[in-house]
PyMOL Python script that loads the backbone (N, CA, C, O; Angstrom):
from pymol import cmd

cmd.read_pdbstr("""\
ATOM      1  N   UNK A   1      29.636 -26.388 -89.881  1.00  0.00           N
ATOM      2  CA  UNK A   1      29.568 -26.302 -88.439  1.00  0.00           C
ATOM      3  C   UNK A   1      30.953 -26.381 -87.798  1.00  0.00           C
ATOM      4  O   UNK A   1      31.295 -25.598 -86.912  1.00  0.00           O
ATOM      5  N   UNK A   2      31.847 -27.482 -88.337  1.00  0.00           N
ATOM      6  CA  UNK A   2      32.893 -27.408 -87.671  1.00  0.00           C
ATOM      7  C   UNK A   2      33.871 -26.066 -87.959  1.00  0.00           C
ATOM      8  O   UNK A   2      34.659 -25.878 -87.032  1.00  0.00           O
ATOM      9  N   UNK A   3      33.982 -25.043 -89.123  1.00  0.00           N
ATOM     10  CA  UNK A   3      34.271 -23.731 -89.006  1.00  0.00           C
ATOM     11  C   UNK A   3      33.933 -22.744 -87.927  1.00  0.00           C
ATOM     12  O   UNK A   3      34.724 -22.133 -87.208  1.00  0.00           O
ATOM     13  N   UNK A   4      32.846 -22.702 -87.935  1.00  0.00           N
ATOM     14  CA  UNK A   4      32.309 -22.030 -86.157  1.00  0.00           C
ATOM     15  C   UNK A   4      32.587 -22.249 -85.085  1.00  0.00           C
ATOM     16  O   UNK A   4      32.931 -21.449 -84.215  1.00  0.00           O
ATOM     17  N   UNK A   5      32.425 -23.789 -85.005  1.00  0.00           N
ATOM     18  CA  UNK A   5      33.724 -24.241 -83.839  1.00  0.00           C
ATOM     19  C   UNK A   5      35.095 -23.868 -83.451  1.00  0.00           C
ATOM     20  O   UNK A   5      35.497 -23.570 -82.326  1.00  0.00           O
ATOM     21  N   UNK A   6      35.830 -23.939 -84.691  1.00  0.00           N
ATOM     22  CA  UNK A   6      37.399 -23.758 -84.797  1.00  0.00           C
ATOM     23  C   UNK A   6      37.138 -21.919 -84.458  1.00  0.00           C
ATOM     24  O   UNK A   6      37.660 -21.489 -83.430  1.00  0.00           O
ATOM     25  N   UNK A   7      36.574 -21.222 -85.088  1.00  0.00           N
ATOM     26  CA  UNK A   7      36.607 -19.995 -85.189  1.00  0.00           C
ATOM     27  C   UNK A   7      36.216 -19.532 -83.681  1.00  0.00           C
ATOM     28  O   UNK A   7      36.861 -18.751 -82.982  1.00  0.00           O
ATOM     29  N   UNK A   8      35.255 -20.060 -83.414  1.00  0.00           N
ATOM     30  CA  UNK A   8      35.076 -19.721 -81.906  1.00  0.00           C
ATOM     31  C   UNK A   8      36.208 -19.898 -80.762  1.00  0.00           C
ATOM     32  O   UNK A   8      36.643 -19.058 -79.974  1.00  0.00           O
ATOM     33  N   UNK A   9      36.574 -21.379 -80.940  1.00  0.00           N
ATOM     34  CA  UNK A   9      37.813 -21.773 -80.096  1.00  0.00           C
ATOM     35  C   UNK A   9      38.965 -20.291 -80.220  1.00  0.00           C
ATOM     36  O   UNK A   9      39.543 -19.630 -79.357  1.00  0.00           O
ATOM     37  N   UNK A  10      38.914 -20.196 -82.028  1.00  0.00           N
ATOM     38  CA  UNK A  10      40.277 -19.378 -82.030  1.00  0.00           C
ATOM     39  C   UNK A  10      40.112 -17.764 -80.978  1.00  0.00           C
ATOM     40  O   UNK A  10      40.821 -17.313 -80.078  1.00  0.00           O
ATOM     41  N   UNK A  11      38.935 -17.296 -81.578  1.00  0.00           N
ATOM     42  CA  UNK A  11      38.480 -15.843 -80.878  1.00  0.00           C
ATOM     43  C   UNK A  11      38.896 -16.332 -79.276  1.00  0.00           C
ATOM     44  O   UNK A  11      39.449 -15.487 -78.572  1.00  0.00           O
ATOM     45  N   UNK A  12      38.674 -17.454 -78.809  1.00  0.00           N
ATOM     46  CA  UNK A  12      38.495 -17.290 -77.550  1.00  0.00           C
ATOM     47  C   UNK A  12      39.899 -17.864 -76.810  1.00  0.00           C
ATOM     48  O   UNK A  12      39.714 -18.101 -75.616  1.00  0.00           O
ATOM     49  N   UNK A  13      40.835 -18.049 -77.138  1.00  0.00           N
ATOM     50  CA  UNK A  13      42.237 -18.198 -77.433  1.00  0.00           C
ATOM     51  C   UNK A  13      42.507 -16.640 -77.496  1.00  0.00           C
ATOM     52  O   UNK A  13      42.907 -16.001 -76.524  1.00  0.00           O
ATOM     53  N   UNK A  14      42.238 -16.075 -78.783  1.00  0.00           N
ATOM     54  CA  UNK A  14      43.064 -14.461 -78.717  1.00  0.00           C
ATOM     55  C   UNK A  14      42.622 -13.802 -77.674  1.00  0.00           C
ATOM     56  O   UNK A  14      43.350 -12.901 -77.258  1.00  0.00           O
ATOM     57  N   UNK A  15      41.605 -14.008 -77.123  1.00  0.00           N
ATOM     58  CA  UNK A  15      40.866 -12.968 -76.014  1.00  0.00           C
ATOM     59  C   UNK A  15      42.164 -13.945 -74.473  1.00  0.00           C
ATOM     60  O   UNK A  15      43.143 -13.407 -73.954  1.00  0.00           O
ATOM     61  N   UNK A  16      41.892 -14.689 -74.317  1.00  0.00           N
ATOM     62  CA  UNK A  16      42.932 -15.361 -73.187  1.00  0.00           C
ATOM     63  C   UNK A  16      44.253 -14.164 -73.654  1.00  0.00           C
ATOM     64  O   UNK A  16      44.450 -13.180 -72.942  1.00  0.00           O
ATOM     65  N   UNK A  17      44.978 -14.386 -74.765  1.00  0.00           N
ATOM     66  CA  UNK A  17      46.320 -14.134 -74.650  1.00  0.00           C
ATOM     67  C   UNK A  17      46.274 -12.801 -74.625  1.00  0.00           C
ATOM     68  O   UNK A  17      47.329 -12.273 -74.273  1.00  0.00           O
ATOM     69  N   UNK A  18      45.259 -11.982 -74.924  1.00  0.00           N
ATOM     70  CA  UNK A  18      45.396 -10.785 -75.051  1.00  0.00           C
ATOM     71  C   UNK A  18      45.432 -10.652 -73.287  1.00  0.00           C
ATOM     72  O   UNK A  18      46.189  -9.800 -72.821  1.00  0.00           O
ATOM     73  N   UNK A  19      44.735 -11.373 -72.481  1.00  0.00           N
ATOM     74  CA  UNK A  19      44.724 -11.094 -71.281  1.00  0.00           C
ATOM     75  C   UNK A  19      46.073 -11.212 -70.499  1.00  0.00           C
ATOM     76  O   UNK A  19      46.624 -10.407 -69.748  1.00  0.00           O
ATOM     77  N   UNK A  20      46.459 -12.547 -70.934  1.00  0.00           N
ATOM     78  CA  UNK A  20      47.884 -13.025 -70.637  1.00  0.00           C
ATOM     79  C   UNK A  20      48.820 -11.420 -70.792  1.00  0.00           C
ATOM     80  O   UNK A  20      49.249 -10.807 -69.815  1.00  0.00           O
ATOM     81  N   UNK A  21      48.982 -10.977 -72.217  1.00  0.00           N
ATOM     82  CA  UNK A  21      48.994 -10.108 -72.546  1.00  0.00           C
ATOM     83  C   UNK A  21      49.474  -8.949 -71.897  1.00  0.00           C
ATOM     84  O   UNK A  21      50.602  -8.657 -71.498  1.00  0.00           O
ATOM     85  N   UNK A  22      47.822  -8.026 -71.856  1.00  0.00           N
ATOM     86  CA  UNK A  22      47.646  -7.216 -71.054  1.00  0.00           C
ATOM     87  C   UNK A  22      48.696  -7.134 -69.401  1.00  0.00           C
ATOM     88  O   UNK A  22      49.479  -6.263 -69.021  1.00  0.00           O
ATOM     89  N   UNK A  23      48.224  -8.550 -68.689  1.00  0.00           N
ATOM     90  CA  UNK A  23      48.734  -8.601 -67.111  1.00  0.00           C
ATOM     91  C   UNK A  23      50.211  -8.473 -67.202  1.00  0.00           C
ATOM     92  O   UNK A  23      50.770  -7.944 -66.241  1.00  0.00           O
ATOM     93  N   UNK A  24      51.052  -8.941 -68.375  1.00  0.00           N
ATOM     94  CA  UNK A  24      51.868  -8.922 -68.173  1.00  0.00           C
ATOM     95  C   UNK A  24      52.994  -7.240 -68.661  1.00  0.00           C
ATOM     96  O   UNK A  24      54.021  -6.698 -68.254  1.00  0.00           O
ATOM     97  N   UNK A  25      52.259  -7.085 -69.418  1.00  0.00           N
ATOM     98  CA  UNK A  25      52.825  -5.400 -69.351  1.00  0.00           C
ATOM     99  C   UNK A  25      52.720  -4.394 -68.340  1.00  0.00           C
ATOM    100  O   UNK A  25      53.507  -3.508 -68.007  1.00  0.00           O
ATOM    101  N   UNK A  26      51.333  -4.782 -67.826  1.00  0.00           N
ATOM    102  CA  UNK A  26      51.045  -4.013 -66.971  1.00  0.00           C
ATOM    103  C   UNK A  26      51.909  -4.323 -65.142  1.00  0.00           C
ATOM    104  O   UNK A  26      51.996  -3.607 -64.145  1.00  0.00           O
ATOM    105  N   UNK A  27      52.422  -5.821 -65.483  1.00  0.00           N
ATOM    106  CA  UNK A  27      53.330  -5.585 -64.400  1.00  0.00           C
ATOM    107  C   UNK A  27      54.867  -5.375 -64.407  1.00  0.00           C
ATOM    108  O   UNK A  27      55.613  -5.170 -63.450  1.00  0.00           O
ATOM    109  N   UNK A  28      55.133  -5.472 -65.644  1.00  0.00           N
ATOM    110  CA  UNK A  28      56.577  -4.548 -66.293  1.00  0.00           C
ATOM    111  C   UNK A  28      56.446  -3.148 -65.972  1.00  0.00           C
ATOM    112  O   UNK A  28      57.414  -2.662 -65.387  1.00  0.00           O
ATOM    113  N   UNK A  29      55.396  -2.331 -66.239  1.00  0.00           N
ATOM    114  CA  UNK A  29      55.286  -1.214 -65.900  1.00  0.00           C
ATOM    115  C   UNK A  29      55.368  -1.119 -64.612  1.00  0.00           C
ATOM    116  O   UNK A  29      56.252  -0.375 -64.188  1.00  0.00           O
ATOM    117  N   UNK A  30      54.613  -1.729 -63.760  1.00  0.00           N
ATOM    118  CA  UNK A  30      54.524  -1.318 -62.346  1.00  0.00           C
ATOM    119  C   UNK A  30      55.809  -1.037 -61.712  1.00  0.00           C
ATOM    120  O   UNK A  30      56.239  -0.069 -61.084  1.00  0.00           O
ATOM    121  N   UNK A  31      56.511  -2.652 -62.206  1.00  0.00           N
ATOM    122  CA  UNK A  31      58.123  -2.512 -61.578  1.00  0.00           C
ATOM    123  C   UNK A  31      59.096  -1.517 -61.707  1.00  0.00           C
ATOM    124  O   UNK A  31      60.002  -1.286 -60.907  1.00  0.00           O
ATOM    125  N   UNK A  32      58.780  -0.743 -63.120  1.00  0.00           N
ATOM    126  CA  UNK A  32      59.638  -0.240 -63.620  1.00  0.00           C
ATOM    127  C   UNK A  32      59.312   0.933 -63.034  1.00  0.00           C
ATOM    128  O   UNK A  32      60.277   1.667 -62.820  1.00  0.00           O
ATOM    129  N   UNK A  33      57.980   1.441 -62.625  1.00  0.00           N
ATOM    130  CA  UNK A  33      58.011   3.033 -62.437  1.00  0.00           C
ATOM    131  C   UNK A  33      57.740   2.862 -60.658  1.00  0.00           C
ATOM    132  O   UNK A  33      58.019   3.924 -60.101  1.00  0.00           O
ATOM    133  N   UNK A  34      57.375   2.026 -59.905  1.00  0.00           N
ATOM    134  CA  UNK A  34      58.231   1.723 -58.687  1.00  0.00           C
ATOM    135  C   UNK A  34      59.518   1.832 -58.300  1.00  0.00           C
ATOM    136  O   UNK A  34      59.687   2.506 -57.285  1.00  0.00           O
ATOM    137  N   UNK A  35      60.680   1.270 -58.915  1.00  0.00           N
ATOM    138  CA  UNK A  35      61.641   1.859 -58.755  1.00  0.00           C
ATOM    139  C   UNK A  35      62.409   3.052 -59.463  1.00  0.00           C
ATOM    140  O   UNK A  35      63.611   3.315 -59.406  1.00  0.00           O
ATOM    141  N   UNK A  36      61.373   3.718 -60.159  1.00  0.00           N
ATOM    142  CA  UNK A  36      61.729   5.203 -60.409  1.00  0.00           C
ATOM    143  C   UNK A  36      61.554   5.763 -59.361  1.00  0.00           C
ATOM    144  O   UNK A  36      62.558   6.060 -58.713  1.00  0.00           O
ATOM    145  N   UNK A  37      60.135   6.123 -58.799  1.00  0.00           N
ATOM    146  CA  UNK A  37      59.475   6.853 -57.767  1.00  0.00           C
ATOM    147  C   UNK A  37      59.973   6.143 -56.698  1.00  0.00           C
ATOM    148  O   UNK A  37      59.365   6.894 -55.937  1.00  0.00           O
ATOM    149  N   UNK A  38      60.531   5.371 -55.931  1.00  0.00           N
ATOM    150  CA  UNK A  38      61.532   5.006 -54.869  1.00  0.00           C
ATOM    151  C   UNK A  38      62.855   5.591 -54.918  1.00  0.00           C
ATOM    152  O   UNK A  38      63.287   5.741 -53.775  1.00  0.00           O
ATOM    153  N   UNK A  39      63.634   5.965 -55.788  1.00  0.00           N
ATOM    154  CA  UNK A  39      64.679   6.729 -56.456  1.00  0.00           C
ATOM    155  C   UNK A  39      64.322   8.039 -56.010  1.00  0.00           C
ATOM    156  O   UNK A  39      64.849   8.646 -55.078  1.00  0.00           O
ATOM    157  N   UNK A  40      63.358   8.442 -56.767  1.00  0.00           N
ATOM    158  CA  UNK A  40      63.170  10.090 -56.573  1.00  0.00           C
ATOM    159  C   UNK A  40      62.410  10.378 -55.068  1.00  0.00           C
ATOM    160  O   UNK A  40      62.275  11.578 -54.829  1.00  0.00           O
ATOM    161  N   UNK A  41      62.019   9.667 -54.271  1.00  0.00           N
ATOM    162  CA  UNK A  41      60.922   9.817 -53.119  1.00  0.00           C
ATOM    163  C   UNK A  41      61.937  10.824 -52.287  1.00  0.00           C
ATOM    164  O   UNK A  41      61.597  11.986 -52.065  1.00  0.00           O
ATOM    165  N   UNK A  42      63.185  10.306 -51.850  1.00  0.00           N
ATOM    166  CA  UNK A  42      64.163  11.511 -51.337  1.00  0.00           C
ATOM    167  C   UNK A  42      64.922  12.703 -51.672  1.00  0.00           C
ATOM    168  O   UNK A  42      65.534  13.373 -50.839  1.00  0.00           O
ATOM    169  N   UNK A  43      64.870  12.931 -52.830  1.00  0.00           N
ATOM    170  CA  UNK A  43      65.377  14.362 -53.432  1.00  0.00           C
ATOM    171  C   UNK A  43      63.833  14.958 -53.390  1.00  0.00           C
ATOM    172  O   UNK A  43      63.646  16.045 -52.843  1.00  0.00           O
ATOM    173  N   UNK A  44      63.012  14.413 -53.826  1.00  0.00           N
ATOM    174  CA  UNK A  44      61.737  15.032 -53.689  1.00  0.00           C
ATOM    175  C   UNK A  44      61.181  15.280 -51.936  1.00  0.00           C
ATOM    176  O   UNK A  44      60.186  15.858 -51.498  1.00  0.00           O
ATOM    177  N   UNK A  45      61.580  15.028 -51.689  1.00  0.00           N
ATOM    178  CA  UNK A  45      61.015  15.398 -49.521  1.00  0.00           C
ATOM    179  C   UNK A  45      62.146  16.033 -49.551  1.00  0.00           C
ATOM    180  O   UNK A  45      61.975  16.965 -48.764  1.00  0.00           O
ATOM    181  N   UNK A  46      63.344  16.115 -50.033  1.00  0.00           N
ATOM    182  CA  UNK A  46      63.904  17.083 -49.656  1.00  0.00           C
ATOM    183  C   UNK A  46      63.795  18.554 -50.354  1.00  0.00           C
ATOM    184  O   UNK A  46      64.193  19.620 -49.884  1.00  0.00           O
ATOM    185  N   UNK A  47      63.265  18.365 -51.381  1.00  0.00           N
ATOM    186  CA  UNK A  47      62.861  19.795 -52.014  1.00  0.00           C
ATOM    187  C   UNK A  47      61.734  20.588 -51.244  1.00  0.00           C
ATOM    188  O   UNK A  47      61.627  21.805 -51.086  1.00  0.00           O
ATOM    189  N   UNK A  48      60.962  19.609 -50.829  1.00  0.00           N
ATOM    190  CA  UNK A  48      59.423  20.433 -50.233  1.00  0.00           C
ATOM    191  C   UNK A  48      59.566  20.456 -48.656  1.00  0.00           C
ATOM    192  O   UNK A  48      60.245  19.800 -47.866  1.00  0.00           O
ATOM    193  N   UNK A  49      58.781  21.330 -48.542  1.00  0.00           N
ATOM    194  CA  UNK A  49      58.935  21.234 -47.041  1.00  0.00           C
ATOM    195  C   UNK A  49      57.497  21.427 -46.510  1.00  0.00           C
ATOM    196  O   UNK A  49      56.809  22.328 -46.990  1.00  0.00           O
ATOM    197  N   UNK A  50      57.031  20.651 -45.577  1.00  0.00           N
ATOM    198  CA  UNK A  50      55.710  20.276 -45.451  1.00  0.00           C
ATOM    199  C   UNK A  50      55.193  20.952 -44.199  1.00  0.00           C
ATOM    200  O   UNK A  50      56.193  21.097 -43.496  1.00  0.00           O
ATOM    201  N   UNK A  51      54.290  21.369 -43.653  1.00  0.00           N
ATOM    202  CA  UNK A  51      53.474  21.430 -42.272  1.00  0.00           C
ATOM    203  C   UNK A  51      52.365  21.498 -42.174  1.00  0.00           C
ATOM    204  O   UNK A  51      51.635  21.761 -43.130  1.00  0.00           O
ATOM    205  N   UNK A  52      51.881  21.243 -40.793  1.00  0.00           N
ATOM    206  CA  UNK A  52      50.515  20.822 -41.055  1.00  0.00           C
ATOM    207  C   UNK A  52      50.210  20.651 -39.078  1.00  0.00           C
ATOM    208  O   UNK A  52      50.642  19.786 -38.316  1.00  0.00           O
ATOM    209  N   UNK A  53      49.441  21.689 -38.826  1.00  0.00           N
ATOM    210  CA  UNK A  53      48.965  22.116 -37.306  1.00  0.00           C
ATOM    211  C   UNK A  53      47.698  21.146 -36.622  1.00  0.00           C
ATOM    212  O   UNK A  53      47.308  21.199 -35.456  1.00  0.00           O
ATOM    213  N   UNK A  54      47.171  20.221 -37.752  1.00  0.00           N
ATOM    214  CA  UNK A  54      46.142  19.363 -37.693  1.00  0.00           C
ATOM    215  C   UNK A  54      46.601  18.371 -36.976  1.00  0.00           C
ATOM    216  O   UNK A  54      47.507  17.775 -37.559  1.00  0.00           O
ATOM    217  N   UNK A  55      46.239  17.795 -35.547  1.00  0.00           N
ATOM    218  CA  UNK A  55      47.107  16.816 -35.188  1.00  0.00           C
ATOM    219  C   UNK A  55      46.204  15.666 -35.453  1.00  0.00           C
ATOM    220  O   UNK A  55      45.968  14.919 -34.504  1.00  0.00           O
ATOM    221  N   UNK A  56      45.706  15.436 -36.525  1.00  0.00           N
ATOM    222  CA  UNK A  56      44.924  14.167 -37.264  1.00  0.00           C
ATOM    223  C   UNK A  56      45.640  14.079 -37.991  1.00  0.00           C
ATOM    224  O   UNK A  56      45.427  13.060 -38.647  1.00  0.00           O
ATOM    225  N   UNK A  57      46.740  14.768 -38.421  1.00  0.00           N
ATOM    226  CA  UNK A  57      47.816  14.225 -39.502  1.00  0.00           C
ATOM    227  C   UNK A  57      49.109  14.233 -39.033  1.00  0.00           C
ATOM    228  O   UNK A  57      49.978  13.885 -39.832  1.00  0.00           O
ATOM    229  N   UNK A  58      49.445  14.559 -37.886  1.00  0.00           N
ATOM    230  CA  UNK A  58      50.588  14.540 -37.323  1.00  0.00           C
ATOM    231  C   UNK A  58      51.032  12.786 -37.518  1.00  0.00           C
ATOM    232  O   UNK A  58      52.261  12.795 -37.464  1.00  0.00           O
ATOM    233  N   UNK A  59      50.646  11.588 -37.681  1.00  0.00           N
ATOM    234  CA  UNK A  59      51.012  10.466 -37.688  1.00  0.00           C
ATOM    235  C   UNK A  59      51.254  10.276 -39.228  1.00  0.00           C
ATOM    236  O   UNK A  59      51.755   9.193 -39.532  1.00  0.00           O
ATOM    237  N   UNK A  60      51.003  11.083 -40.172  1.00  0.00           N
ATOM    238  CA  UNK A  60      51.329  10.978 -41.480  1.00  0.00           C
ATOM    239  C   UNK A  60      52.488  11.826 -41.539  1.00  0.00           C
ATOM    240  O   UNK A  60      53.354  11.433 -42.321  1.00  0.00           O
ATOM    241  N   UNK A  61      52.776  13.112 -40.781  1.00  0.00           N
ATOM    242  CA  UNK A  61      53.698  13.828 -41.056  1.00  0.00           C
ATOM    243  C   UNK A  61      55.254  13.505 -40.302  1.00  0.00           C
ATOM    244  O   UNK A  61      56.429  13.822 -40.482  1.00  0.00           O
ATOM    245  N   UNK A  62      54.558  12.785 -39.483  1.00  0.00           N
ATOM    246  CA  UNK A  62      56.006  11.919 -38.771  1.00  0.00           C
ATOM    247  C   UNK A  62      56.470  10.840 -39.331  1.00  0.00           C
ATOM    248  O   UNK A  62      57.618  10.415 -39.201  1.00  0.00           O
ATOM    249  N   UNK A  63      55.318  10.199 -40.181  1.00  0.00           N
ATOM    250  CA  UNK A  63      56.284   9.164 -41.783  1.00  0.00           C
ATOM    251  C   UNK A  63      57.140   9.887 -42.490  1.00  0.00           C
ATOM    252  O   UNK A  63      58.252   9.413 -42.724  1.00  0.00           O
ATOM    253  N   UNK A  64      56.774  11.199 -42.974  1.00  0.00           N
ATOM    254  CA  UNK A  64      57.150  11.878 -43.978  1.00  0.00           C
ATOM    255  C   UNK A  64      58.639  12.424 -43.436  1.00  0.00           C
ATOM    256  O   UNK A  64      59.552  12.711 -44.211  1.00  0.00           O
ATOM    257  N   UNK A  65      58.707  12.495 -42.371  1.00  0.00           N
ATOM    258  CA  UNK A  65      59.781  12.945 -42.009  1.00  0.00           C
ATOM    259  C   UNK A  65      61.114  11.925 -41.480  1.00  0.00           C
ATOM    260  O   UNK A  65      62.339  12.038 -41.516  1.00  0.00           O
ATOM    261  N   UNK A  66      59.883  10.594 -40.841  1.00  0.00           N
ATOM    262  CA  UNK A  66      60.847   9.617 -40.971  1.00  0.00           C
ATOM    263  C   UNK A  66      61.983   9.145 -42.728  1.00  0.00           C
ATOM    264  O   UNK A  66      63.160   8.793 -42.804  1.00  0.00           O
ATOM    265  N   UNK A  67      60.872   9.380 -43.913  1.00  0.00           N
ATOM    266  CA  UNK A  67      61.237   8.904 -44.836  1.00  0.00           C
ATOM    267  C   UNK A  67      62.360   9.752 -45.743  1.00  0.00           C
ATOM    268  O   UNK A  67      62.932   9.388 -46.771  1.00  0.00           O
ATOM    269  N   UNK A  68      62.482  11.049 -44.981  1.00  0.00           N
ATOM    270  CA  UNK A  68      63.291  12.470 -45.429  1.00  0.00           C
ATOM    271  C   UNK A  68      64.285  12.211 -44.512  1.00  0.00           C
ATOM    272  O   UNK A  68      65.099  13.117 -44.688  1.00  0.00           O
ATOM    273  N   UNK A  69      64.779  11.318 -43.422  1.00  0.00           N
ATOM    274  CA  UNK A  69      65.865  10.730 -42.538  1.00  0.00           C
ATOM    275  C   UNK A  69      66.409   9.981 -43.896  1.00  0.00           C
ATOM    276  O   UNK A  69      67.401   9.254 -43.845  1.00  0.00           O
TER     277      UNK A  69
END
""", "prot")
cmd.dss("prot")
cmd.show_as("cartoon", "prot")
cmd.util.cbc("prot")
cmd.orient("prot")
């Protein structure tokens, strides 16, 4: 009995760290490709050029242009 115990404890230990784990790559990544795509956000608005006659998006297209300043 006390094998099942220990064995259980352990499984449920690897499942924690795998979580530990997991969260923590996944916010290495975030950082890392955040400040890629903050990098590129202005050579990229400046390559494209956008319009749009819908004035339901005119408040999105005046970000876009703020962010191409």
């Amino acid at each position: 009995m006390a094998g099942e115990v220990a064995l259980k404890a352990l499984a449920a230990e690897a499942a924690a760290n795998e979580a530990r784990y997991r969260a923590r790559v996944r916010t290495v990544l975030r950082s890392s490709y955040s400040g890629h795509w903050r990098r590129m956000l202005s050579p990229l608005l400046g390559a494209l050029e956008l319009k749009c006659n819908n004035t339901a998006y005119r408040p999105v297209m005046d970000a876009i242009d703020l962010l191409k300043r």
